[in-house]
N, C-alpha and C positions, 0 to 999 in steps of 0.2 A: 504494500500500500504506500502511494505516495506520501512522503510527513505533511504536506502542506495539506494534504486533504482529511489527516487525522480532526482536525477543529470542526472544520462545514459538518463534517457527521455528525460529533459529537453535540452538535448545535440542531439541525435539519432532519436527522433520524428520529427521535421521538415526534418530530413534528407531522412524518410521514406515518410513522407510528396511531399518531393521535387518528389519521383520516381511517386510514385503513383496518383501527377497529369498531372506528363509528359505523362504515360500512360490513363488517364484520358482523356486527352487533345487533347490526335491523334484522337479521335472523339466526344467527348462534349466541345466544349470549353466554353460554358454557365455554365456546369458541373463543368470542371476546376477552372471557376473565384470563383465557391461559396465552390467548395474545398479548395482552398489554401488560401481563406477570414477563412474558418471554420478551418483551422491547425493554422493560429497564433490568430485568436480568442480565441480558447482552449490552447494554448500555453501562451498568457497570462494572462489566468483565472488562469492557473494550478500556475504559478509565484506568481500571486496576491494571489492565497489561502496561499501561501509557504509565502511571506509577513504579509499578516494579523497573521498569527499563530504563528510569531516569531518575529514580531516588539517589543516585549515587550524585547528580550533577542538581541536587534539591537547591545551592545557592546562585544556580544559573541565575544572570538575569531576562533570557528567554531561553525558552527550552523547542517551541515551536509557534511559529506565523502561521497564517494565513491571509489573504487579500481578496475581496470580490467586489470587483468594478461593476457601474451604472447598475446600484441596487440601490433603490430609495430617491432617485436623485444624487446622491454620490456613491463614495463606496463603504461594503460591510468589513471590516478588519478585524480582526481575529487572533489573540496574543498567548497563549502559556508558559509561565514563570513558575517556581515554586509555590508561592502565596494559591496561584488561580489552578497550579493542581491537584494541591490540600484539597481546597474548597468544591473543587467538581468531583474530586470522587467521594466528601463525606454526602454532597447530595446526591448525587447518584447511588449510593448504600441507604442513602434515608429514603429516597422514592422506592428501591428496592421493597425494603422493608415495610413499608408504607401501603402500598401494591397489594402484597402480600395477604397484609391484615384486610384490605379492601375485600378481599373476596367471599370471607366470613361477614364483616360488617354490614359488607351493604347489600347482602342477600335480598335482604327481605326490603329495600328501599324500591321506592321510585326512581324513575331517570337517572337506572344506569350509566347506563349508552352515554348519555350526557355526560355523567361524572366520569368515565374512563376517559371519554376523549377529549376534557382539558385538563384534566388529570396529568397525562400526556404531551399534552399541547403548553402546560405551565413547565412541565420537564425544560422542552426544548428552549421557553422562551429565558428561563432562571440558567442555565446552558450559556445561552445568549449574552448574558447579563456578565456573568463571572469571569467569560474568556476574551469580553470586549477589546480591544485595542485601543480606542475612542470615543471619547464620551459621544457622538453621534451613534456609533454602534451601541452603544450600552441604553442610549436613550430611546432606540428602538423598541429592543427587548423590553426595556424595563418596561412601557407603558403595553404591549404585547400579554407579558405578564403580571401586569393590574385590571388589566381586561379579563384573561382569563382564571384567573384565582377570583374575582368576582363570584364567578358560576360557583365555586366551592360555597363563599358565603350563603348565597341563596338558592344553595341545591335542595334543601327541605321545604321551601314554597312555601313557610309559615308566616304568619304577621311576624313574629318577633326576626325571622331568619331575613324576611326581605327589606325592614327598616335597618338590621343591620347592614346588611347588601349596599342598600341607599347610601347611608354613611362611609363603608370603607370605599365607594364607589366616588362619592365627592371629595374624601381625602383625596384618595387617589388620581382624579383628574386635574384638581386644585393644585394639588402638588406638582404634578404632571409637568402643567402649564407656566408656572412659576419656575420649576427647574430646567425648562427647554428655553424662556427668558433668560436664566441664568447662564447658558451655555450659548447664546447669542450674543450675549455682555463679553463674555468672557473670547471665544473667537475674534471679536472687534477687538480687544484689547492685544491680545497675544499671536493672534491668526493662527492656531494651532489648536487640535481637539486631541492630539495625540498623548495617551496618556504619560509616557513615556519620555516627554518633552516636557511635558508641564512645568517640571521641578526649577530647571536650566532658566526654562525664558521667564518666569517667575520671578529669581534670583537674578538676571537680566532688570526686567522690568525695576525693579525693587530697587536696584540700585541707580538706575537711569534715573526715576523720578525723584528718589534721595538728593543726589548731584546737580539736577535740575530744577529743583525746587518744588514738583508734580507734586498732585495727589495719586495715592492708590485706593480712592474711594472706587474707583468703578470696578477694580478690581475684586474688593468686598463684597459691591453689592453684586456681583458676578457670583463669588462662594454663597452668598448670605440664600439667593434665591433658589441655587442648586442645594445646600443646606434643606431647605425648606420642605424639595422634595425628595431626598434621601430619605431625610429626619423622620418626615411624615409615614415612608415602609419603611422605616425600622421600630415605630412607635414610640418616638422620643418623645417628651414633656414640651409644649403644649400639644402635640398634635398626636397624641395616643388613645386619642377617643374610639379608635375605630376599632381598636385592639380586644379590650374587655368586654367588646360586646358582640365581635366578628367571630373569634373562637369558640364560645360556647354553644353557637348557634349552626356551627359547620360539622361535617362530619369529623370524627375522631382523627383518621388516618391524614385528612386537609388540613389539622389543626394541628398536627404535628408537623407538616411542611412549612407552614405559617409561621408557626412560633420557629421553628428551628432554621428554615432554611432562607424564608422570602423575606425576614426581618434583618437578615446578615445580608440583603441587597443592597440592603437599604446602610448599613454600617460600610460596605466594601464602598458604595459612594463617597460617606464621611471617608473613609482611609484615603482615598484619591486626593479628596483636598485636604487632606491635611497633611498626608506625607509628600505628597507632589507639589501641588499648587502651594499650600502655605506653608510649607518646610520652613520652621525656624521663626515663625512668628508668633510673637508673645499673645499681642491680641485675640488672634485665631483661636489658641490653644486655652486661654482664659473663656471664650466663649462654650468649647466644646466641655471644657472639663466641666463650668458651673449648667449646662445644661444636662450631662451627667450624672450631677451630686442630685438636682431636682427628678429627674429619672427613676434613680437606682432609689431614692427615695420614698417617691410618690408611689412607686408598683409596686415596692414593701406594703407601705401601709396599708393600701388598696386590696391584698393580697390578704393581711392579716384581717381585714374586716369582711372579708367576702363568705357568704355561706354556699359558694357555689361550686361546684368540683372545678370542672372547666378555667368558669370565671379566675378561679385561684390562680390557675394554672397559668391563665393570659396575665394577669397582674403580676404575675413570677417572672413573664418573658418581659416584660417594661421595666420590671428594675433588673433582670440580669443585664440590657441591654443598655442602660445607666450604668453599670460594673464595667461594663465594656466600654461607653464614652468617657468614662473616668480614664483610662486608660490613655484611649487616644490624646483627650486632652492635656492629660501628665506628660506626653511623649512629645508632643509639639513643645511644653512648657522646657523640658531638659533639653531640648533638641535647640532651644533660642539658648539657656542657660550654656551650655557646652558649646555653644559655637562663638557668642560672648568672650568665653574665660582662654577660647584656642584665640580668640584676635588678642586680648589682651597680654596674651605670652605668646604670641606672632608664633602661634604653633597651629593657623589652620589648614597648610596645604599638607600638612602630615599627620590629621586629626586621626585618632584613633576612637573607634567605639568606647564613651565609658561602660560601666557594669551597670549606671542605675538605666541607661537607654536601653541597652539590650533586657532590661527585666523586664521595662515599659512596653519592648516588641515583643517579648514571648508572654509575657502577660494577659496583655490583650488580646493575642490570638489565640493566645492556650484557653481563654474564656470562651471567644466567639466559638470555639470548638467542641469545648464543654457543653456550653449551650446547647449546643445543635442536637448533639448527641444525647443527653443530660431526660429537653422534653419529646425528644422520637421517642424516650420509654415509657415517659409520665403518662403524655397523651396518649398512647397508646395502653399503654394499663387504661386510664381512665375511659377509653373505645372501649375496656371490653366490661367492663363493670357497666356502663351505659347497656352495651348490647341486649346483657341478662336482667338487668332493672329498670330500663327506660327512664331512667333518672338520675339529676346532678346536683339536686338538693343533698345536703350532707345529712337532715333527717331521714330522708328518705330511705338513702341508700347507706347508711350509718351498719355497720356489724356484715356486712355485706363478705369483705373479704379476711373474716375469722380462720375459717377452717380452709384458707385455699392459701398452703404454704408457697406454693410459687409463684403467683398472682401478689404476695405479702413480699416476697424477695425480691422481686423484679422491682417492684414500687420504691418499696426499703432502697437497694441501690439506687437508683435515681433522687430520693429527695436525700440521701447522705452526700450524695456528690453537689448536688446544689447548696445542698448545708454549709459546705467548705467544712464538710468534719473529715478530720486528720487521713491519709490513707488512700483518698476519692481524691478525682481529679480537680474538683472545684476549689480544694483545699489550696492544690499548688498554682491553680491561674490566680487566687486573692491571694495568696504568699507575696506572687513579684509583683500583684500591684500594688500590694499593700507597702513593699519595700518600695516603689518608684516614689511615693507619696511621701515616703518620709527621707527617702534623700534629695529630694525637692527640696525640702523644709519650706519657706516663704511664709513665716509668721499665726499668728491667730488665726486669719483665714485658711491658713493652710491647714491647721492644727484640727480648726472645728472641721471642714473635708474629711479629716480622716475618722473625726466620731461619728460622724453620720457615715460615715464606709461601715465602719465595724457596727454602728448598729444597725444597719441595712442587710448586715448578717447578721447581727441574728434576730431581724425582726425575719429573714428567710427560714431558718432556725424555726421560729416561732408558727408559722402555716405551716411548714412542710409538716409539723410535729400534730398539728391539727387536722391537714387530710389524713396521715397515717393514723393515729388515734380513733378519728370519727370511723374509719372505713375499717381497719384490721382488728381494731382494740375493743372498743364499744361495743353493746350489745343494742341493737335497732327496741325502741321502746314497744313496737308493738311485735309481740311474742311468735304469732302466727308467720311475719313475714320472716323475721329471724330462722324460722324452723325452716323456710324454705331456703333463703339462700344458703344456712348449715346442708342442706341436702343437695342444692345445686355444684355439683362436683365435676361435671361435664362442662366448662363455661365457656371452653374455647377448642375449636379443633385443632389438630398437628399442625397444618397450616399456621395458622394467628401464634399459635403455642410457639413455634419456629423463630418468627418475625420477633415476638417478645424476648424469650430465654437470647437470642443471638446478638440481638441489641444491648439488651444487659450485659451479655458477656464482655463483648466489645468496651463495652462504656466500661464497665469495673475492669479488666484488664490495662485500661486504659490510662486509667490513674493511679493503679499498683505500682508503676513505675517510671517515674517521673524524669531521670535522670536518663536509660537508656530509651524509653519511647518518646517519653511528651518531649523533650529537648530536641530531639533530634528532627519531630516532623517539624516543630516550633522553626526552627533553621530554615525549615523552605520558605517561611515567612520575609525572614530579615531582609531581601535584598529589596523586596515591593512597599515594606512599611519603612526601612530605614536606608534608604534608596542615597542617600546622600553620604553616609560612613561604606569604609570598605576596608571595614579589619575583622582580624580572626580572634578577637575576644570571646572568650568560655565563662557562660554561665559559674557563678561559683556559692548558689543557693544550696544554706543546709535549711531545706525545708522541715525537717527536725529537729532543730534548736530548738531550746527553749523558749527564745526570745519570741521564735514564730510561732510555736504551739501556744503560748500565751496572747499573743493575738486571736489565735483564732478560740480558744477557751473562754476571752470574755464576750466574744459573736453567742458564742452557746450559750454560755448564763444569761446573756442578755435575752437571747430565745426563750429560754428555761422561765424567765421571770414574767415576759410578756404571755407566754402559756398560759402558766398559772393565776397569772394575775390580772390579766387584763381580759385573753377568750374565752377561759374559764370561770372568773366572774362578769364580766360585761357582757359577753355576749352569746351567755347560756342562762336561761329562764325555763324553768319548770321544765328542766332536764333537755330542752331543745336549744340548735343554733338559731341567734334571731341577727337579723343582719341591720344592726344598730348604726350603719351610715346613712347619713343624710340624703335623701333622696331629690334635693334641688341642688345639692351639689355635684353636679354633673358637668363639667364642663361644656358638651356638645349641645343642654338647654339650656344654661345658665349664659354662655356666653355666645359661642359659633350659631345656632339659628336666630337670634332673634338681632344678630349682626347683620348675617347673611342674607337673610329671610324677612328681617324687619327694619332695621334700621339704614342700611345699607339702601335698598331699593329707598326707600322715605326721602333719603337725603338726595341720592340721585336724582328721583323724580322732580324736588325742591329746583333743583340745580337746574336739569333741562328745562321747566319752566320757565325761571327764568330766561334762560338762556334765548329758551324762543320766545319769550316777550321783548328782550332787548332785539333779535335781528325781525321781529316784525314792525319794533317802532320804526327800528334804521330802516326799512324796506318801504315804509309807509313814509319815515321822511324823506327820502332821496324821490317818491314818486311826486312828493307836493312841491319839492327845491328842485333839484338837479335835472331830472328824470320825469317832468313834471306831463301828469297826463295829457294828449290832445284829442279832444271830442272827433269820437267817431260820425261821420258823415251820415254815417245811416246804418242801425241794426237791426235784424230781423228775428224776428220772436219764434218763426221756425223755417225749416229748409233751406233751401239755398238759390242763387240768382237761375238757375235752371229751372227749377220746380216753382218758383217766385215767377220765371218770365212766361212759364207755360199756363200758370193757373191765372196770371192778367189778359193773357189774351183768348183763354175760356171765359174768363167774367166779360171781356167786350165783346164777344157772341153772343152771349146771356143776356146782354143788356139790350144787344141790336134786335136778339130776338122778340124779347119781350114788348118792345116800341113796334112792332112790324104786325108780327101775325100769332102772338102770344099775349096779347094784352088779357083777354077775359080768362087764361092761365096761368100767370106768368111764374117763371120758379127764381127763387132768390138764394143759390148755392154759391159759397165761397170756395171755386176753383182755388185758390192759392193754399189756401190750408187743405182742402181733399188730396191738391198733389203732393204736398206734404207728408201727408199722413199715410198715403198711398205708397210712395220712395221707401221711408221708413218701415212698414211693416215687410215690403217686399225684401227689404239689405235684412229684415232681423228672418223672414225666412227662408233666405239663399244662405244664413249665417248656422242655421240648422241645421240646413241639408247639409253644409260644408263639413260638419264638425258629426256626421252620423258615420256608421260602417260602413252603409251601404253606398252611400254617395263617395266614401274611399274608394271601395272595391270597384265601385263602378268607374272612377277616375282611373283607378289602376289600367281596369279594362279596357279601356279606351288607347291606355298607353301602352301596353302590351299589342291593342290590335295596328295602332300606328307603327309601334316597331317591325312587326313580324309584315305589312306592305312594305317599309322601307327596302327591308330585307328583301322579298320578291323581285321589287319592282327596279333599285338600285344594285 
């Protein structure tokens, strides 16, 4: 196989994938389920081979191109480095996996066929997105695959499923539109979409207008709007609305692509500008980081007050995904700190990576990684407790998974690894962020950053400890149902069983060990997030110190305290969860519709009113000054000088008649208005015939039969 053509496939094949089992599907759907298992099966074998054959060269900075001219208007380009091989094959093993469980889940659903084939068709366009070369390429996909993850949202055709629909559907074109402005700002400024470039003429830029006295506002508000819509799919603070209420309503298997895979679209955007475009800027990196700490915050709490299985679970993916902008933001901040201290000791053309930026880069991706893998198992457990109870209330489905030790273990690893408890991999991606944070330093603000980090763990700490509890620990209050799910012991076939236990394994091997696994794929990262350093600096974290077990110890007590103290009294009454948050505090009606939808339009309408009162005066004064009207000679109340000359010289027949040999009859009909009125009805009846089939077909015929003489006779 050609290497240029390894990308277009791995891009185009699900896409092909997606047609051919819609058509599959209109009458095999047994067919269909073990097609679209067998597209990302081969889809991530073909990844995994393209991994094993190049892990050795993980710090390349391209591993393989591709280019496709006059597509879109210009061209698709096509790029894999380390960073974008990680990341297509952990989604390509999560659709895998995902697939999998679809085939037990959505049994018994409606509109299959529908759901495999953008199922499918999101494969290809997240594909798209990850091995872009250009933010034109990427801005394709991405809006591609906002379109199609839609259909997930509103694949169950409920009220609740299709208002969510609506919402993640205006994020996402809002955003859309915003970020395809931002990348028109930004071409005007640089003339380059290349991501690959960015860094160079940026640092170019930056210095030009330094020396020149410029602003680089346009350049901000260039990031600021592309920001906007990254931020908005990855579910950042303010625009996370769509997230707690798009999940719970989607099927299981889509809610684990969502949170794990289509949310990192939206981060790999952020990493572009911030290790490319704003490499080294203070500002930038103050921005991402305190929208971060609001992040990783708000999904905690949001998380801790939720009584909804799901729901938890999406407010878990908005603050792990704040864990991960903390990150970024730390990394841009060291990355201005260290390029600072190399000018000041005129040591920057032979800057070396220090250790706290390399913990910031493996940090951050060892999270985004985590993540991914982390909820493919949660949400998936949570598919299959759904399956067997059709329910996400934690009353509901409370004592549920008592007597089902695998379904308990599977769960278990996933909310330990989110925990950051000691062992799990979540432990070591919060280790180096938690270390990048404190070799920052930068005062009280810095300081308080870091208590809301550590109680962000363990306000995570604190829910995980709550859905495990309600579901495995607890005994369901009413006795009968309890009796049943103790006897439900079949709750999943070999299939789902598969998709579950291998994901867990994965995941828990995964963080076993930290030093010869996570470090090592961590490395493919370095040269796409830290694209500016090019040294062989080695990790040197004892993620079991003391110093770091006690950080992560006071996460748990801090969980340990909020448990007990705050969900276990506040938000349990008469033995039930009661979901004691404020129900106007909703951001998406508190604020975004009644902007959007009320205010917004209000002031507009304000505005163009005016607007067309002032050019109606100007229009009316230029006709009485300048442009001043001149009296028409003569206007006619109807017809025209034809139908006016023909029905005057009828009236002077009429009149000659009448004086002649019509006197004792005479008729007194206004020829001018009959011809009028006559013209008129005949144009609005030739305007019918015109506009019928028949007077088509009949026109056709006509011209068929003059062609076919021409022909004859010439």
């Amino acid at each position: 196989m050609n290497a240029n053509m390894i990308l277009p496939i791995l891009v185009f094949y699900p896409f092909a994938g997606a047609l051919l089992s819609g058509m599959i599907g209109a009458k095999w759907e047994k067919a269909r389920d073990l097609f679209a298992g067998f597209v990302v099966i081969s889809e991530f074998l073909l990844v995994l081979a393209v991994f094993i054959m190049n892990r050795g060269d993980g710090e390349a900075a391209v591993l393989f191109s591709s280019y496709m001219p006059e597509i879109c208007g210009r061209a698709l380009s096509f790029e894999m480095d380390g960073f974008r091989l990680v990341y297509v094959l952990i989604a390509a093993f999560m659709w895998m996996m995902a697939t999998i469980l679809s085939g037990e889940y959505m049994a018994h659903h409606q509109h299959k066929n529908r759901y495999y084939l953008f199922l499918l068709a999101t494969l290809g366009a997240t594909m798209g997105v990850f091995l872009s070369d250009d933010l034109f390429t990427l801005f394709i996909f991405f809006e591609i695959m906002s379109l199609t993850s839609y259909v997930w949202v509103a694949q169950e055709e409920t009220e609740v499923s299709l208002k969510a629909a609506e919402t993640y559907l205006a994020v996402s074109i809002i955003g859309g539109l915003v970020m395809l402005m931002g990348i028109f700002i930004l071409f005007q400024e640089l003339g380059t979409l290349k991501i690959n470039q960015l860094s160079f003429l940026a640092e170019a830029y930056r210095v030009n207008t330094y020396h020149n006295g410029g602003s680089r506002m346009r350049l901000y508000a260039a990031g600021a709007c592309m920001l906007f819509g990254f931020g908005a799919k990855a579910g950042a603070f303010p625009l996370h609305i769509w997230l707690p209420k798009a999940h719970p309503v989607a099927p299981a298997p889509a809610s684990a692509l969502l949170s794990g895979i289509l949310t990192k679209t939206g981060i790999f955007g952020i990493l572009i500008l911030s290790c490319h475009l704003f490499i080294y800027d203070r500002t930038w990196g103050i921005l991402i980081f305190t929208i971060g700490v609001l992040t990783m915050f708000g999904g905690a709490l949001l998380a801790v007050f939720s009584v909804d299985l799901k729901r938890t679970l999406a407010c878990s993916s908005m603050s792990q995904i704040g864990f991960i902008m903390v990150g970024i933001g730390i990394l841009a901040l060291l990355s201005d700190k260290n390029l600072l201290t190399g000018i000041l000791s005129d040591t920057v053309s032979h800057m070396e990576d220090p250790l706290e930026v390399l913990h910031a880069v493996y940090g951050t991706f060892l999270h985004m990684v985590n993540h991914s893998l982390i909820k493919l198992v949660l949400f998936m457990a949570a598919g299959v407790i759904f399956m067997n109870t059709h329910a996400l209330d934690l009353n509901e489905i409370r004592g549920y998974g008592r007597k089902k030790p695998l379904l308990k273990i599977i769960f278990l690893t996933g909310a330990l690894a989110i925990g950051g408890i000691p062992f799990f991999g979540g432990y070591i991606s919060k280790t180096l962020l938690h270390e990048s944070i404190l070799a920052y330093g930068g005062g009280g603000l810095m300081k308080a950053a870091e208590i809301i980090f550590i109680v962000s763990g363990g306000l995570t700490v604190a829910y995980m400890t709550k859905l495990f509890a309600a579901v495995f620990v607890e005994k369901n209050k009413d006795e009968e149902k309890q009796k049943q799910f103790d006897e439900n012991r079949h709750y999943m076939n070999k299939a789902s069983g598969f998709a579950l236990t291998g994901s867990a394994a994965v995941l828990f091997v995964w963080g076993l060990f930290p030093h010869a696994v996570m470090e090592r794929i961590a490395v493919f990262a370095k040269k796409f997030m830290d694209c500016m350093y090019r040294s062989d600096a080695k990790s040197e974290v004892a993620y079991f110190s003391p110093e770091n077990l006690k950080g992560a110890l006071f996460s748990i007590a801090i969980g340990v305290f909020v448990y007990f103290f705050i969900i276990r009294r506040l938000m349990m009454r008469r033995g039930d969860y009661v979901n004691v948050w404020p129900k106007w505090l909703d951001l998406e009606h508190l604020l975004y519709r009644p902007v959007l939808l009320g205010f917004l339009p209000a002031v507009c309408g304000i505005a163009c009113r005016i607007c067309d009162s002032f050019v109606d005066i100007g229009v009316v004064g230029l006709r009485k000054t300048v442009y001043k009207d001149s009296p028409l000679p003569y206007e006619r109340k109807e017809g025209n000088a034809f139908t006016e000359g023909i029905g005057k010289i009828m009236n002077f027949f009429q009149e000659f008649r009448n004086r002649l040999w019509g006197k004792k009859h005479p008729t007194h009909k206004d020829f001018v208005h009959l011809t009028a009125s006559g013209i008129e009805d005949f144009r609005e009846s030739f305007m019918i015939i015109q506009r019928s089939l028949s007077f088509g077909l009949l026109m056709f015929g006509i011209g068929l039969a003059l062609t076919l003489i021409y022909i004859i006779l010439w």
